[in-house]
C-alpha positions in Angstrom: 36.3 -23.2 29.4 37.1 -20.7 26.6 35.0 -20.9 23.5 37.3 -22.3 21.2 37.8 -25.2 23.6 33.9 -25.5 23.9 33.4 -28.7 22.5 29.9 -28.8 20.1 27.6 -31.3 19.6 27.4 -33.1 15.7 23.5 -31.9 15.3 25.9 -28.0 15.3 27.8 -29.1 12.4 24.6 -30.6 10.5 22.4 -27.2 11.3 25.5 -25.5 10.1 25.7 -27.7 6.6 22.2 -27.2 5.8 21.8 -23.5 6.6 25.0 -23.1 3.9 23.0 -25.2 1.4 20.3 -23.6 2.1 21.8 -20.2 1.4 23.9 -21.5 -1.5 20.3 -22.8 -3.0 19.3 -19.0 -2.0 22.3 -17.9 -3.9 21.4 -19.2 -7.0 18.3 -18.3 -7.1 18.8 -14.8 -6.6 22.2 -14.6 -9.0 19.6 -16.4 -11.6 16.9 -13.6 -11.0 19.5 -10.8 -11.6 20.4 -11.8 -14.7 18.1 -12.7 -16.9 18.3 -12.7 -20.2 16.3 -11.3 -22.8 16.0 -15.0 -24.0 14.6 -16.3 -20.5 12.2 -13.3 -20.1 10.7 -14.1 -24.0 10.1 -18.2 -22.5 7.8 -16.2 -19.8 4.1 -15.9 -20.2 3.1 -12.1 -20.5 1.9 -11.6 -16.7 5.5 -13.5 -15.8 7.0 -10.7 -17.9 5.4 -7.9 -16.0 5.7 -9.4 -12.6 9.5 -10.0 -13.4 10.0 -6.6 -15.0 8.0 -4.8 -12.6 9.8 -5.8 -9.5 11.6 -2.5 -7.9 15.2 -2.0 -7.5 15.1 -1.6 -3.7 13.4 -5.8 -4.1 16.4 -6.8 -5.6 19.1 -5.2 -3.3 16.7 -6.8 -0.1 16.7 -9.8 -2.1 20.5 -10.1 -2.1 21.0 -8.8 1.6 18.9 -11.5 2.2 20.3 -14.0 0.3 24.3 -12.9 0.8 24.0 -12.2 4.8 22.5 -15.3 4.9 25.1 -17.1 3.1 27.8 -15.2 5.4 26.1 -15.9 8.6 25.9 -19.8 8.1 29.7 -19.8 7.2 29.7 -17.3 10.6 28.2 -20.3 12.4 30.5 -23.5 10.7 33.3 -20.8 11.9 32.0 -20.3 15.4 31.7 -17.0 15.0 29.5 -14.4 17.2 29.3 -12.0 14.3 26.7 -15.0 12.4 24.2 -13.5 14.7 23.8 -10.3 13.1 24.3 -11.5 10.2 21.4 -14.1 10.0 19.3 -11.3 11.9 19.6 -9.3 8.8 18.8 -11.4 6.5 15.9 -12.8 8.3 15.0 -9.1 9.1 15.0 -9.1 4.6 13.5 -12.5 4.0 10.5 -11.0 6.0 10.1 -7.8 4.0 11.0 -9.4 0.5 8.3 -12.3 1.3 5.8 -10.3 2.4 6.0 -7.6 -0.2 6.1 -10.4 -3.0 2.9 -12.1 -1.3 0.9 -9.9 -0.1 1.9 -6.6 -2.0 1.9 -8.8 -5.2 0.3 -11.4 -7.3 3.5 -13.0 -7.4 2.3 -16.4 -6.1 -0.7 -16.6 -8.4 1.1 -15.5 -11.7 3.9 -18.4 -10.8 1.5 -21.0 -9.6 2.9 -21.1 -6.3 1.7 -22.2 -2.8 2.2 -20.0 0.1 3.5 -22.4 1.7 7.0 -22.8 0.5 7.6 -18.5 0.8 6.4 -19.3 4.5 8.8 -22.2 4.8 11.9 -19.5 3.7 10.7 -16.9 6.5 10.5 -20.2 9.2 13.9 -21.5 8.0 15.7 -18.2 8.2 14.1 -17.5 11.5 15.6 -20.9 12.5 19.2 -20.0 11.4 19.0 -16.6 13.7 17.7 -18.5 16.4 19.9 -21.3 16.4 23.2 -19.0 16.4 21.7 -17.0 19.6 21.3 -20.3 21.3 24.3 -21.5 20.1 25.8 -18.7 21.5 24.0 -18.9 24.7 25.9 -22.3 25.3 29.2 -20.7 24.5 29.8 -22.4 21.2 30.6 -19.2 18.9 33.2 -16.3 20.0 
């Protein structure tokens, strides 16, 4: 049976929808962080400030291959497409570096009052994503 005739189960479709919210949310977040505005920087406390104005160019661009290769792989999967793969292997490959360089390399969790947990819940998720296309894949459900 070719793949386009594979027929996939519903819990496909539902991984699918929530790895494109996900990455829509991921979206967001990163268009947000890009621009700022003199006007949001000022509502920041002054160690906000630095961490925000600090952060290196080459963060930024991981940020959005993380972020946009993300976004691109999930609609890879709700296509059926083998090229989701890479895609979410990418951007899993630059969720790991941007979360580890902001947590370990800065005091980015204590200056925004933030648990480790929910960095470490991003790294799991994406992880997810890349795993789930290979084994969707492996059962023929993507060409």
């Amino acid at each position: 049976m070719s793949t386009n005739q594979t027929k996939v189960p519903i819990t496909y479709w539902i991984v699918g929808a929530i790895g494109l919210l996900w990455n829509l949310a991921g979206i967001a977040n990163f268009t947000y962080q890009v621009f700022f505005t003199d006007s949001m920087v000022a509502l920041m406390s002054p160690e906000q400030k630095e961490l925000i104005l600090s952060n290196p160019t080459w963060m930024k661009i991981v940020f959005g291959v993380a972020t946009i290769l993300g976004l691109a792989g999930s609609i890879g999967l709700l296509m059926r497409k083998k090229w989701a793969i890479t895609a979410l292997l990418v951007s899993f490959i630059a969720v790991v570096i941007q979360m580890g360089y902001s947590s370990f390399a800065t005091d980015a969790l204590k200056v925004m009052d933030q648990s480790p947990v929910f960095p470490a819940m991003i790294v799991i998720f994406s992880a997810i994503l890349w795993w789930y296309s290979k084994r969707s894949d492996a059962r023929g459900f993507l060409s």
